[in-house]
N, C-alpha and C positions, 0 to 999 in steps of 0.2 A: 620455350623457344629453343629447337637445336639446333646446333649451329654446326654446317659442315664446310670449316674451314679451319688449316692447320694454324696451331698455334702464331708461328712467325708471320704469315701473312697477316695474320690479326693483328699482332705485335706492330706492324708495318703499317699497316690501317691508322692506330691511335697513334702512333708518334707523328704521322701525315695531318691528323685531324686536331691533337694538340699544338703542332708546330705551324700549321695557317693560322690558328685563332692566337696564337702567339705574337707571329710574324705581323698579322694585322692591325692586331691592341697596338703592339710596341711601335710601328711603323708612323704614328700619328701621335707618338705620347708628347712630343715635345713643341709639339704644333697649338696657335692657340687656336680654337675651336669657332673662327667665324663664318658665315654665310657661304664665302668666296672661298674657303678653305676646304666647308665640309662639301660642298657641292660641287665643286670644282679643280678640287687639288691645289687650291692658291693660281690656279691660273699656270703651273709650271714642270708642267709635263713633256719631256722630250719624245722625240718620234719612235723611239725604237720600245720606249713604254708604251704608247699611244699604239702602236702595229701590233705589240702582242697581247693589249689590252683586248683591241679590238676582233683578233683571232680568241681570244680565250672565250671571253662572253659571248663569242658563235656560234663556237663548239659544243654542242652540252650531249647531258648524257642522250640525248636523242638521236642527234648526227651519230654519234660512234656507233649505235643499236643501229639505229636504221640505216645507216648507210650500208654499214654491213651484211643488212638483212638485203639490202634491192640490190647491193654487190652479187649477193646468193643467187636472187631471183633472176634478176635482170641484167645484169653485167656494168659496163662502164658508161652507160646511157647516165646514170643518177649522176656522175661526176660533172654532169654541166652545170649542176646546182654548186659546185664546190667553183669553178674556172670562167662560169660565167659574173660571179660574184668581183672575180678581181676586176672586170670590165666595168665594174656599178662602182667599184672604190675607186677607179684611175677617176670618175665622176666626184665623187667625193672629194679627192686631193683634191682636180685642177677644178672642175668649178664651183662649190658648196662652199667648200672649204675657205676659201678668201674672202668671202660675205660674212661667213661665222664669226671667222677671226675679227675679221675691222668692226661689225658691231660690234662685239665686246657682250653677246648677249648670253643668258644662264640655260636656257630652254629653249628647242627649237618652237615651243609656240608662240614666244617671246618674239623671233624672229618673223611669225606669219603678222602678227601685232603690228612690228615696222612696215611691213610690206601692203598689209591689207588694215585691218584693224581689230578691236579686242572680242568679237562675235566668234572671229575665226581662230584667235587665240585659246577662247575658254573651249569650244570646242574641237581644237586639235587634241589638248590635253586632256581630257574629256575621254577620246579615243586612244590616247598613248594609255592611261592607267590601267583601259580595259584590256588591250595588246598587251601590258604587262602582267597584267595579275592573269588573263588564260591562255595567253601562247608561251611566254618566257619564262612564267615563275609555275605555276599550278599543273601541266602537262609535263614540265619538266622534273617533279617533283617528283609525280607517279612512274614515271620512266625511270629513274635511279631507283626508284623503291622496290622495282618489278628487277629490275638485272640483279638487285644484290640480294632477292631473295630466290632467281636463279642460281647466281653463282655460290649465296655464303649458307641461304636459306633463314637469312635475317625477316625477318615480321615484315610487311609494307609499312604497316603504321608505326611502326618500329623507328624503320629507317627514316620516312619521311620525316619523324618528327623531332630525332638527333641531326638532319641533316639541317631542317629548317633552324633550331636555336644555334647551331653553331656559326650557320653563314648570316644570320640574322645579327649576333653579337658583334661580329667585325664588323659588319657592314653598317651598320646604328653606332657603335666606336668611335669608328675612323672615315668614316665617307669616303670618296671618291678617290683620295689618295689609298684608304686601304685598299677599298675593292683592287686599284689597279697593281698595287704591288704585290697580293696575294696572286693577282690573275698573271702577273709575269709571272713568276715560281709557279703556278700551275700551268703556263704553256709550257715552259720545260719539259715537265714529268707528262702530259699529257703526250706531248712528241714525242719522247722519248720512251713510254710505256707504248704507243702505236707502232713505233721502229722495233723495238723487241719482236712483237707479235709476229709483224711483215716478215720478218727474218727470220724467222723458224717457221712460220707458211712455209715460206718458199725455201729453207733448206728440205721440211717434212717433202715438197711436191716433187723433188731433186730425188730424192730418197726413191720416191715410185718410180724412177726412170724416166717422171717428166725434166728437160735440160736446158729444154732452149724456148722461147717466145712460140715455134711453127710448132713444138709439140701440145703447149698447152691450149691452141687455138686447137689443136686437134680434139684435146681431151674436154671442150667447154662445146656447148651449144651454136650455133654458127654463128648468131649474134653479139652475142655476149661478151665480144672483147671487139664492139664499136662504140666509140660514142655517139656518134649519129646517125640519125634513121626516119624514114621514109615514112608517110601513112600508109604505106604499102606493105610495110615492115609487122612482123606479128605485136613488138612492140609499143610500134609504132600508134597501132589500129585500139589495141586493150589498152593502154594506159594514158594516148594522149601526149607521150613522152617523143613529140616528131622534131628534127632540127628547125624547123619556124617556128613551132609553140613556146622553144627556147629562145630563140633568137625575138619572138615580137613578146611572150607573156612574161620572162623572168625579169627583163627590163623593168617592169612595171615592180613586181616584188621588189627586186634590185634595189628600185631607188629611193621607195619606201623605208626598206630593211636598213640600206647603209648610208642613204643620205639625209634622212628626216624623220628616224625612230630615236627619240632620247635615248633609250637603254642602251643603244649602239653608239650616237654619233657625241654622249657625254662626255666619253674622252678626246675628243677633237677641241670641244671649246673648253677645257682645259690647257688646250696647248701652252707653250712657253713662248714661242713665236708663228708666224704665219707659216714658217718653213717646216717646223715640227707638225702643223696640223695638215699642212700637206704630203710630208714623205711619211707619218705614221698610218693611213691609210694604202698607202704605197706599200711601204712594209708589210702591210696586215694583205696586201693583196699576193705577194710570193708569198707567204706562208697558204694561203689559199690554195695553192697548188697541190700543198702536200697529202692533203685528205685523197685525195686517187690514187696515191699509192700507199699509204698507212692507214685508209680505212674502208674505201671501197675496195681495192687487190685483194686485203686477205678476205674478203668475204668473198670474191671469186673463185680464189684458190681454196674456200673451204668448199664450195661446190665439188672440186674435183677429189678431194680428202675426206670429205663426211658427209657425203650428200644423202647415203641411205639412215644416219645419224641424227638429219635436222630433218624435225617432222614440220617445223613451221618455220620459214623464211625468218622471223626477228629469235628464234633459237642459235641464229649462227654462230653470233660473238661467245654467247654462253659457253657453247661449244668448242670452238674454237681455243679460248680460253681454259679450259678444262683437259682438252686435250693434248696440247701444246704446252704450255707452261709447267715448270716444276714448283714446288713451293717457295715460296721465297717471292718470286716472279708475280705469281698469283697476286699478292701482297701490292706490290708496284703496280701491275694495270688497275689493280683496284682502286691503286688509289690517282691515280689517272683518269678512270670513270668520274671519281670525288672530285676532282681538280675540273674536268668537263662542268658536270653538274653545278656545282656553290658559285664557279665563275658566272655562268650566266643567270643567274638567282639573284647573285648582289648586284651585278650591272642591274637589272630589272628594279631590286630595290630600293636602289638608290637614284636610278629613275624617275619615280615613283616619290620620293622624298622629296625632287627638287620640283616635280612637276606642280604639287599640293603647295608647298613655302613662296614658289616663287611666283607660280601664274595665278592660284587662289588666294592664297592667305597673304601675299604682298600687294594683291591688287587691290584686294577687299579693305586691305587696312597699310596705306603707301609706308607709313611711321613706324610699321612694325621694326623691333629691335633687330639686331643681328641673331642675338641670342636665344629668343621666341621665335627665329625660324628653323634656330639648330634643333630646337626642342621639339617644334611641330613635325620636321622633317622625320625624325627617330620615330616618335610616336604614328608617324605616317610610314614607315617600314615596320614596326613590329603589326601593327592594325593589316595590312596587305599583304604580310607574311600567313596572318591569322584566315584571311579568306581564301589565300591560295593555298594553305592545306585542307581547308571543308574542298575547295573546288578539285583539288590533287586524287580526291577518292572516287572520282567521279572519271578517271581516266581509263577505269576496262571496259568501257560502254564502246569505246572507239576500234574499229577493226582494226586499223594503222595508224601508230600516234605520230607514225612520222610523216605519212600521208593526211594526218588529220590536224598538225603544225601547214602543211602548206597551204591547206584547204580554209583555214581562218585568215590566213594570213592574205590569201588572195581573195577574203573579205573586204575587209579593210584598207587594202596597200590601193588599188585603185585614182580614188577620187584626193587623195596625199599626194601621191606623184603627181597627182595633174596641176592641183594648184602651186607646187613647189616647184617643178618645174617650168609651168606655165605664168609661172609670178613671177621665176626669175628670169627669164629672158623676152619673155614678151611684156611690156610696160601699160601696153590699153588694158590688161586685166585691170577687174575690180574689186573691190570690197566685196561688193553685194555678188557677187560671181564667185567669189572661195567661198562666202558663208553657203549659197545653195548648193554650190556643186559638192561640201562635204556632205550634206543633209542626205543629199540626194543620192550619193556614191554610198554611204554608209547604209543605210536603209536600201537599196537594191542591194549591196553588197552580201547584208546579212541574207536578206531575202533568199537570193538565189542559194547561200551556203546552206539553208535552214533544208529548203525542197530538194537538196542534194545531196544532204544528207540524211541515208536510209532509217537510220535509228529514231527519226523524229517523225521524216517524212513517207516513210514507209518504203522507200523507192530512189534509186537515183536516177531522179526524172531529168536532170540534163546529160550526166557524163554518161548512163547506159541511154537515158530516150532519145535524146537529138545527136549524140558523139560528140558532146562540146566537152572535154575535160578541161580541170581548174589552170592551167596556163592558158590555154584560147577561152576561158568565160573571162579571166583577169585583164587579157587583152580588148577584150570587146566591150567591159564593163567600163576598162579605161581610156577607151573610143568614144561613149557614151559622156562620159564625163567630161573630156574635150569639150564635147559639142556643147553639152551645157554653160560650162566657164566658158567658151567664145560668144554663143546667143546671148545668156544672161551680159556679157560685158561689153558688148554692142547696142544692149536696149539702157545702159542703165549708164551717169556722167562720169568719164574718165577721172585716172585720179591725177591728183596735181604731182606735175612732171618733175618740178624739185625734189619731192618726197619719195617718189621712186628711184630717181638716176642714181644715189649712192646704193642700192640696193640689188640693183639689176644690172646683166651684162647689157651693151649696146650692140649684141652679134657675136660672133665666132672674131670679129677683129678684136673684140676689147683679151680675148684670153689669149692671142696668138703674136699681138703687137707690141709687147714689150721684147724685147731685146735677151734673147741666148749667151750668159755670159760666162756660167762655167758648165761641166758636164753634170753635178748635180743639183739643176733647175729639175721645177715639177715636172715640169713639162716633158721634157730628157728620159726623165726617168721612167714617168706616164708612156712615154711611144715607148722604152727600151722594154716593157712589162708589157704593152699590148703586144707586141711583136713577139716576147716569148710567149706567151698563151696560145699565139695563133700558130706557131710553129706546132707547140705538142698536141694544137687541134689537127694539124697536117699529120702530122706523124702516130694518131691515136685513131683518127676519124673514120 
């Protein structure tokens, strides 16, 4: 294996990769090691951990490649993935979030449990382990493997398989508290290795005599520095990417991703108080900002800088990085990429640990000890660790990994948002109505991704034969699944109304009728964050 990378950024690499499995062990050494501990931080996570927890585990080596890469192709159209996110977390604070907390529950299937009953429980969790072992942990895997054997020309199998033992060991360690203390120290250096980049972009574009905003709209394609766009639009028409597909199918991901995916929403019921598990989702929603100009920009700006250079739209970052950075620096984004990558690896695995101890193996046997679920859980990360490096090889088969992350996801995300949604504010739902409308949303779900997907299906018979792309199939899949949870829960006997009211809103008055009493309530904060969004969508759009 040769390695084409200077010494000190290598240097830089291992002290990063000794100094997290460090930082992790040690972070948890004085802790004693129960249930409520490894799963959940002891319950006592502040919000400014909980925001950057929940920014790290988002981030993964995939966003930074491929945002980069549709920066290239496509311009600031991808950035409504990164801004329409913070709108699905103000969802999160103000209303998930105060359900989570006052249960007091370990697992969002735990919660469908209270709501509906344990059918729809085992099979939420069922659907979480799969979501994490091939969107989170095993696509994410080969995507680090592929950029560092771009940039250092390290092995894939190589990479992937120092990367897995190392985030495997903290994560199996120290649970939940490590994961999220590693993943603060890796928001850092991730922001902070993306600011470097940006800034030498755009000093390199300065350089050519591009100066001001009118000259680089000049030097870009006509499109390519809007966010939003028309079916009328070239982009609009080939990708699917139209401001309603955003606005009616991301919702649907949205709320799946950040309101009812354990590997995301574990740091929330950790909180320390109800007010932490609502301004750390707040948090995490400004930092959501950032990605449009630290990871979509400079892939813009390598369009105008290296465009005869990148023979292939996910070459940018490589690039970029290669051409820009001096040694030393090299060293830093890499290990930036590392800090992307292991963050959302260990959220996934730790997931994954609490999903197995606490909806399986707790239910199966109530008496189980504290301590045979610490056990089960570890042994339940190194076993999922082990499947998603067989599934991680299997990741060059996909044209776009960053396109083929949204494309599973708008499997699955669906018939989740209906009944979590549809649980929590309407109270006639049923039981019998979340169990079939997962059944049912799952199995279309896969369905339609399988005939969509050309590698299997020979053809993409929805998004080239009919122009449905995965944001309007996700929307319509989760139209479909409405309509089932409302028929199914009209043919079948309401549930008893005690059992639901601590459970469910009673309307938009129960979140807006308590009383404004200083300026950082959720609520406050929530409008002062949609109101920036909507601003830099005026001024971007």
């Amino acid at each position: 294996m040769k390695l084409n990378i200077a010494p000190l950024d290598l240097a830089i690499i291992l002290v990063y990769l000794i100094g997290i499995l460090i930082i992790g062990i040690v972070s948890t050494r004085r802790q004693s090691m129960n249930s409520e501990n490894y799963f959940l931080a002891g319950r006592g996570l502040g919000w400014i951990s909980i925001g950057a927890a929940l920014f790290a585990s988002n981030i993964s080596t995939i966003h930074l490649t491929g945002l980069a890469a549709d920066g290239f192709r496509l311009g600031l159209v991808v950035g409504n993935f990164e801004w329409m996110a913070s709108f699905t977390l103000v969802l999160l604070a103000v209303i998930f979030a105060p359900f989570y907390f006052k249960t007091k529950i370990s697992t969002l299937p735990e919660f469908l449990e209270k709501r509906y009953d344990s059918r729809s429980r085992t099979f939420l969790a069922f659907m979480a382990v799969i979501g994490a072992l091939f969107i989170h942990i095993g696509i994410s895997l080969y995507a680090g493997a592929i950029v560092f054997q771009n940039f250092f020309g390290l092995n894939v199998y190589f990479s992937i398989l120092v990367i897995s033992i190392i985030t495997t060991i903290y994560t199996v360690a120290g649970g939940l508290r490590a994961v999220v203390i590693t993943e603060n120290v890796q928001t850092v250096i991730l922001i902070v290795g993306s600011c470097l980049l940006t800034i030498l972009a755009i000093t390199a574009v300065r350089d050519i005599g591009i100066l001001g905003l009118e000259d680089l709209k000049l030097a870009l394609r006509s499109d390519q520095f809007e966010m939003l766009h028309s079916s009328d639009s070239e982009i609009g028409k080939n990708n699917g990417y139209t401001w309603y597909a955003f606005f009616l199918g991301y919702p649907v991901l949205g709320i799946w991703y950040w309101c009812t995916d354990q590997t995301i929403v574990q740091r929330v019921l950790g909180a320390k108080t109800e007010r932490d598990a609502q301004l750390g989702p707040l948090f995490a929603g400004i930092l959501k900002i950032l990605p449009v100009f630290i990871i979509i920009l400079p892939g813009i700006l390598a369009f105008v800088l290296f465009e005869k250079q990148i023979a292939t739209p996910n070459d940018t970052l490589p690039v970029l990085i290669n051409e820009l950075l001096p040694v030393g620096l090299k060293g830093i984004f890499a290990a930036a990429l590392l800090a992307a990558l292991m963050s959302t690896i260990a959220a996934a695995l730790n997931s994954c640990s609490s999903l197995v101890a606490v909806d399986i193996l707790k239910r199966l046997n109530p008496e189980v000890s504290d301590e045979r679920m610490v056990k089960v859980g570890r042994y339940t990360a190194v076993f999922v660790m082990m499947l998603a490096i067989l599934w991680s090889t299997q990741g060059g088969k996909f044209d776009s990994i960053f396109q083929a992350i949204n494309d599973m996801a708008g499997a699955i995300a669906p018939p989740i948002s209906t009944v979590f949604l549809l649980g929590i504010f309407w109270r006639r739902g049923t039981k019998e109505a979340s169990f079939i409308t997962l059944i049912f949303g799952f199995v279309i779900g896969i369905f339609l991704f399988l005939i969509d997907f050309d590698t299997i299906s020979g053809a993409k018979y929805i998004s080239d034969g009919l122009g449905i792309h995965f944001l309007m199939r996700t929307w319509w899949v989760f139209c479909l699944c409405c309509i089932v949870f409302v028929i199914v829960s009209y043919f079948t006997p309401a549930p008893n109304k005690d059992q639901v009211k601590q459970i469910t809103w009673d309307g938009p008055k129960d979140i807006f009728s308590k009383r404004v009493d200083r300026w950082s309530d959720a609520r406050v904060l929530a409008g002062a964050l949609i109101l920036l969004v909507a601003i830099l969508y005026y001024l971007l759009g």
